[in-house]
C-alpha positions as CSV (number, residue, x, y, z in Angstrom):
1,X,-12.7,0.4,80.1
2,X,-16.1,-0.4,81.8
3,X,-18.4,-3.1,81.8
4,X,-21.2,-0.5,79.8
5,X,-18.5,0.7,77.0
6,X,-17.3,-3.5,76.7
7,X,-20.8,-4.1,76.3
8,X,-22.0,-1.2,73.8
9,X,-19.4,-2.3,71.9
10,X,-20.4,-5.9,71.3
11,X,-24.0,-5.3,71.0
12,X,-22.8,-2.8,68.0
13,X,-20.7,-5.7,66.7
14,X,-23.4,-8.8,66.8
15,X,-26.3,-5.9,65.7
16,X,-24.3,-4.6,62.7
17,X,-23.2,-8.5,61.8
18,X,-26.5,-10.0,62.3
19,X,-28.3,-7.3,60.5
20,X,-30.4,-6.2,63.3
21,X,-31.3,-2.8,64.8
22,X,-31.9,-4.4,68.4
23,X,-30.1,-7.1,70.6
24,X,-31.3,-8.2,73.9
25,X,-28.5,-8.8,75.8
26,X,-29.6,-11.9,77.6
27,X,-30.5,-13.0,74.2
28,X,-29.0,-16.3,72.9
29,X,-27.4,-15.7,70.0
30,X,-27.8,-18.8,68.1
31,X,-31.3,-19.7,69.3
32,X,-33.0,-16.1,70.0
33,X,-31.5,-14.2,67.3
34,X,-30.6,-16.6,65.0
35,X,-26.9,-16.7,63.9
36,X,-25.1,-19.2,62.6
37,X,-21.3,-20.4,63.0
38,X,-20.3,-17.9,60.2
39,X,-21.8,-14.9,62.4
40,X,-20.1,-15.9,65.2
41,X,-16.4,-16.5,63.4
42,X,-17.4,-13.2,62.0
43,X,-18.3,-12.1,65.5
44,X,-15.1,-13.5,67.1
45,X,-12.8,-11.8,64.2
46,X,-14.6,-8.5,64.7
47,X,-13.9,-8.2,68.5
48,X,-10.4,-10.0,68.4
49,X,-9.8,-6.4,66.1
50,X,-11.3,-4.7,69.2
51,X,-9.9,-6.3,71.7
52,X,-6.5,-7.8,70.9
53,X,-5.4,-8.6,74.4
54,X,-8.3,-11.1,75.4
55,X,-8.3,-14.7,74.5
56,X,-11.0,-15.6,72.0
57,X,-10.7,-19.3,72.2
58,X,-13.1,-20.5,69.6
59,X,-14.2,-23.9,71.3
60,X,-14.4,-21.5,74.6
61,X,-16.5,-18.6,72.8
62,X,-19.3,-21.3,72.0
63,X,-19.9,-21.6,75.4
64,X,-20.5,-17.8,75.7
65,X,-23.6,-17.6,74.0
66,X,-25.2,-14.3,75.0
67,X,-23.7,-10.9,74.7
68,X,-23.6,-10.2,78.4
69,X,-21.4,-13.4,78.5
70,X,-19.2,-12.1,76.2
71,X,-19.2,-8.9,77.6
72,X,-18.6,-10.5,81.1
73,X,-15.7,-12.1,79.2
74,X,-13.7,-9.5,77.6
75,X,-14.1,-7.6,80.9
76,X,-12.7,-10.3,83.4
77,X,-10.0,-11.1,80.6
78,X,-8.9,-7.1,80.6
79,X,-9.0,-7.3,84.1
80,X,-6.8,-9.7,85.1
81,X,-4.7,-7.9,82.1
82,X,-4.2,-5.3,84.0
């Protein structure tokens, strides 16, 4: 899968769990956008569903706060998958 489909994917994901229309993806999600740690379990649980085969380490994904980083994530996690 490429880095624009990965990526599409999560914006839908944080957009449709944040209630937004719009994300920036440079945004942070916490500080720009404004979720909390629920959003981002819920965020987490949604793309674990998507992606099964990456590692969602919860300490880790707190570290990823943008959706490029987690797009830049899943992507180097599915590549070294395959």
């Amino acid at each position: 899968m490429n880095r624009e489909e990965v990526q599409r994917r999560v914006v839908s994901v944080v957009a449709h769990i944040l209630g937004i229309e719009e994300v920036d993806t440079g945004a942070n999600l916490e500080k720009d956008l404004g979720a909390d740690s629920l959003n981002r379990l819920e965020t987490i649980t949604a793309l674990e569903a998507i992606y099964p085969d990456v590692d969602f380490d919860e300490v880790f994904l707190y570290n990823l706060s943008t959706v490029d980083a987690l797009t830049d994530h899943i992507c180097d996690s599915e590549s070294k998958a395959a």
